[in-house]
VOPAGU-2260 file (C-alpha; in pm, 1 decimal, decimal comma):
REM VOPAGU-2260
SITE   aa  ch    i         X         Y         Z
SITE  UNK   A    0   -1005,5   -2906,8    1753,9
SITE  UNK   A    1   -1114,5   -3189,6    2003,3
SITE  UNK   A    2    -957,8   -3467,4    1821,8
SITE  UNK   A    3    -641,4   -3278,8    1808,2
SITE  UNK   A    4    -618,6   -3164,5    2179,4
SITE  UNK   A    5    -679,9   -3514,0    2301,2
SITE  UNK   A    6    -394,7   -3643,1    2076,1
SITE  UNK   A    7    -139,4   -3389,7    2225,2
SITE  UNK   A    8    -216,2   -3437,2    2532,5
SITE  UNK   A    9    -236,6   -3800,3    2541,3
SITE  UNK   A   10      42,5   -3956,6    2713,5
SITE  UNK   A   11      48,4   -4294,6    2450,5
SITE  UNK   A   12      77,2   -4077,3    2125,1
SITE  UNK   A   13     357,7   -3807,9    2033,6
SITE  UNK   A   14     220,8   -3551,2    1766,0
SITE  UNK   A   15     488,9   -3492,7    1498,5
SITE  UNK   A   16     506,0   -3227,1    1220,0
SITE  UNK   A   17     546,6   -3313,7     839,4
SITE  UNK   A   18     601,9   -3056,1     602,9
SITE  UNK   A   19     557,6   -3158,4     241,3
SITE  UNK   A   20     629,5   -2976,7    -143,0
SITE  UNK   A   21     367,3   -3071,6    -387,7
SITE  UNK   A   22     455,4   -2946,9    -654,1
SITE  UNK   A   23     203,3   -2881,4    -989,2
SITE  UNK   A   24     -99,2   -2758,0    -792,3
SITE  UNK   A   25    -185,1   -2486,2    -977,9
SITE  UNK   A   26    -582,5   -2433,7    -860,9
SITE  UNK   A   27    -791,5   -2438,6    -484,2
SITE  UNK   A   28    -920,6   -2781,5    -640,1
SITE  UNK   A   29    -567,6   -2874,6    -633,9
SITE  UNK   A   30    -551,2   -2758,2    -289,9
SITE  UNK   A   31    -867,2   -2957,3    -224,8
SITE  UNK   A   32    -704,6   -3292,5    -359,8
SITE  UNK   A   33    -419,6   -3271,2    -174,2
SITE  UNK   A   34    -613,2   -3181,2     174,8
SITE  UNK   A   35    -782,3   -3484,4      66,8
SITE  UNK   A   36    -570,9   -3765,9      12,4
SITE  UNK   A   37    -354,4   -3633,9     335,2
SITE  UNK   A   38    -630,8   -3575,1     559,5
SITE  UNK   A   39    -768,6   -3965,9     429,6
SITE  UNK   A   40    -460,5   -4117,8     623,4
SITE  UNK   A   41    -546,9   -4238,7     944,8
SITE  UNK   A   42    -305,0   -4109,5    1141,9
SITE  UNK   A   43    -340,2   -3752,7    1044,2
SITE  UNK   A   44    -553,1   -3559,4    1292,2
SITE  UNK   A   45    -507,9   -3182,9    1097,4
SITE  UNK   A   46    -352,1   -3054,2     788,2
SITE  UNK   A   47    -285,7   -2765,3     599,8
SITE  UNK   A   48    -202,1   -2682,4     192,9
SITE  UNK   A   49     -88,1   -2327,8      74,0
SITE  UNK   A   50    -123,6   -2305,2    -334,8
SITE  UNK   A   51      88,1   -1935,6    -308,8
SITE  UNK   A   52     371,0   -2103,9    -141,4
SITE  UNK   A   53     316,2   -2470,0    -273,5
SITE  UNK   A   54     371,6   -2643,0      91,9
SITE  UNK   A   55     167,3   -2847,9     324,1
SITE  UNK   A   56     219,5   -2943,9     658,3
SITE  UNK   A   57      48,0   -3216,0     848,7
SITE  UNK   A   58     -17,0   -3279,8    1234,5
SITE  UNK   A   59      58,4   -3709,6    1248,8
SITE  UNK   A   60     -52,3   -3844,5    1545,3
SITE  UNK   A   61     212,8   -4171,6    1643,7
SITE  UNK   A   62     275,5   -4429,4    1893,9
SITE  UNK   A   63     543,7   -4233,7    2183,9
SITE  UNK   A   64     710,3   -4569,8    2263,5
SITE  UNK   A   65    1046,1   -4418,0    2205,9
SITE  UNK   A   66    1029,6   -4467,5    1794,1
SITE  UNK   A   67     812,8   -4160,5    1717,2
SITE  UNK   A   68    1065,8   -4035,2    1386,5
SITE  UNK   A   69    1062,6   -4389,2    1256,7
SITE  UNK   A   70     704,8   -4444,3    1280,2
SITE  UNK   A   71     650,1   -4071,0    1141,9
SITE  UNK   A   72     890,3   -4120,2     912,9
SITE  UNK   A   73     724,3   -4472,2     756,8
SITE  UNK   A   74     369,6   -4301,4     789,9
SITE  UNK   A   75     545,2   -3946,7     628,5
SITE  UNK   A   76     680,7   -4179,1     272,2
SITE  UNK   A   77     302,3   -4324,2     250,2
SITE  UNK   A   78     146,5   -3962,6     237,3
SITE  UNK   A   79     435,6   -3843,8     -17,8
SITE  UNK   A   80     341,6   -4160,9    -217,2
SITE  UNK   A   81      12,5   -4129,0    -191,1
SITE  UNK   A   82      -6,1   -3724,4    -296,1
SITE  UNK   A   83     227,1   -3848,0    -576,3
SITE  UNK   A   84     -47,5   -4155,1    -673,0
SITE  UNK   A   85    -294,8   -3833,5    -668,4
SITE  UNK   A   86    -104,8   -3648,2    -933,3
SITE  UNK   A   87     113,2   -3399,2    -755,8
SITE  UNK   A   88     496,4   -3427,9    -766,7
SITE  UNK   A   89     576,9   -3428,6    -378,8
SITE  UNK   A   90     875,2   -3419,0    -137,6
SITE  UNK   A   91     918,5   -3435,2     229,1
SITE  UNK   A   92    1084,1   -3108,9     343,3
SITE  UNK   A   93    1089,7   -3220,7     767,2
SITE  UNK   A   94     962,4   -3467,3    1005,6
SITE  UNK   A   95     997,3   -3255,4    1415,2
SITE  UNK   A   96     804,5   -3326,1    1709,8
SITE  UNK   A   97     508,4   -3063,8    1680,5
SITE  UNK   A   98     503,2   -2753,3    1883,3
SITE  UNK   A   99     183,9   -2542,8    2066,1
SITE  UNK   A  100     274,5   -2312,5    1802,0
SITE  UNK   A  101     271,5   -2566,6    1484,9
SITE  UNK   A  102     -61,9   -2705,2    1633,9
SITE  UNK   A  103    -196,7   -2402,5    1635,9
SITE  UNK   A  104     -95,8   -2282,0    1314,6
SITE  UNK   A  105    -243,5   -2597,8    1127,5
SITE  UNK   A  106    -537,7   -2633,5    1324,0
SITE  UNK   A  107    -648,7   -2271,8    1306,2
SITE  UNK   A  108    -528,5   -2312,8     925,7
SITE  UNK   A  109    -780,6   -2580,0     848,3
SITE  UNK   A  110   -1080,8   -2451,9    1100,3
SITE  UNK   A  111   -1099,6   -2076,1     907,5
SITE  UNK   A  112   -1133,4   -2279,9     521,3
């Protein structure tokens, strides 16, 4: 993805890696409503949900001033909150810098639904 290459490589913005567990999705329109209130943050650039393994993960582009876990980490409570708000039971399993690999994986995740 565009958007997502240009984040990564941009020198003013770190990329970081959330991985959530919502729990009580039990359909693909559950799927759908989480994708949806994540992807509706501003700050994430790609995301992906998995219904057989109840996880999502979440590319988050942030400000690389040196504070990139706090500000992921502030940004990372509003998404839990905000699945929560949407009806599914969430917790944050990790907040890491993202790697080619990660980028990959949720990028080429969300391009083949």
């Amino acid at each position: 993805s565009p958007a997502v290459a240009a984040a990564a490589a941009s020198s003013a913005r770190s990329v970081m890696r959330l991985a959530f567990e919502p729990k009580a999705m039990g359909c693909i329109s559950c799927v759908n409503s989480v994708r949806k209130t994540l992807t509706a943050h501003p700050s994430v650039i790609a995301c992906s949900v998995s219904l057989p393994t109840a996880s999502a993960a979440a590319l988050l582009s942030v400000d690389a001033k040196g504070a990139e876990l706090e500000a992921a980490t502030v940004n990372a409570q509003l998404l839990v909150d905000q699945v929560v708000a949407a009806g599914f039971p969430a917790t944050l399993s990790s907040i890491t810098p993202a790697s080619p690999a990660d980028i990959s994986e949720i990028v080429g995740t969300q391009e083949g639904e």
